[in-house]
N, C-alpha and C positions, 0 to 999 in steps of 0.2 A: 410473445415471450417478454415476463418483463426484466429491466435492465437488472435488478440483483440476480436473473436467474443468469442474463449473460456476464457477469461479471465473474457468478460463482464458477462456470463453464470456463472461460477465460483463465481461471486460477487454478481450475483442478488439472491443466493441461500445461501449466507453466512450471517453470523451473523454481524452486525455494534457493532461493540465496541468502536468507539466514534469518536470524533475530536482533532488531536492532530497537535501542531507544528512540524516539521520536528525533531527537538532534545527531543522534548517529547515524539516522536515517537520513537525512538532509542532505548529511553530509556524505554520504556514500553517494546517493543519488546523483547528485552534483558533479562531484570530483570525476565521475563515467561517464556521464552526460546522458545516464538510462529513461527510457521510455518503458513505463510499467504503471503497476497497481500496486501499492500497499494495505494490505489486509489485516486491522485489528480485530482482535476479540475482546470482548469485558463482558461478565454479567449478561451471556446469553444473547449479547448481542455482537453485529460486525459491524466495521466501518472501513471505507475505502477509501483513499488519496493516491488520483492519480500525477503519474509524475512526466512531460516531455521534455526532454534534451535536458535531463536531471533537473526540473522545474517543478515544485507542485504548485498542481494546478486545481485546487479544492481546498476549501480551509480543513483544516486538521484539528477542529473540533472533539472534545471530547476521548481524541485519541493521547498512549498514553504509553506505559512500555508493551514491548511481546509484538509491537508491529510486526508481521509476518507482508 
C-alpha cells in the first residue's frame, strides 16, 4: 500500500472538524494540542500536513485556504 493510499484511508475514517485558512489552522491545531492530518485540495491535486501535540510536522508548501 502506498502512503497516499493510507493517508486517504486514515481520512476517509476520521472525523471533519471543519474548514480552516492555513493560520487558522495553526492555530486551532496548537491551542488543542491535536494529533491529525490536514488535507488540502487545489487544481486536482491533495496535499497533507501532519500535526503532533498541535505541531506541524511537514512544511505546508503550496497549501492555501479550504484546508480540510
Amino acid at each position: 500500500m502506498k502512503i497516499q493510499d493510507l493517508i486517504k484511508n486514515i481520512h476517509k475514517g476520521s472525523k471533519h472538524l471543519g474548514t480552516f485558512s492555513l493560520h487558522e489552522l495553526f492555530q486551532f491545531a496548537s491551542s488543542r494540542n491535536y494529533n491529525g492530518i490536514a488535507v488540502a485540495k487545489e487544481n486536482g491535486r491533495e496535499y497533507y500536513l501532519a500535526f503532533l501535540a498541535g505541531e506541524a510536522e511537514g512544511p505546508p508548501e503550496n497549501m492555501r485556504d479550504n484546508v480540510k
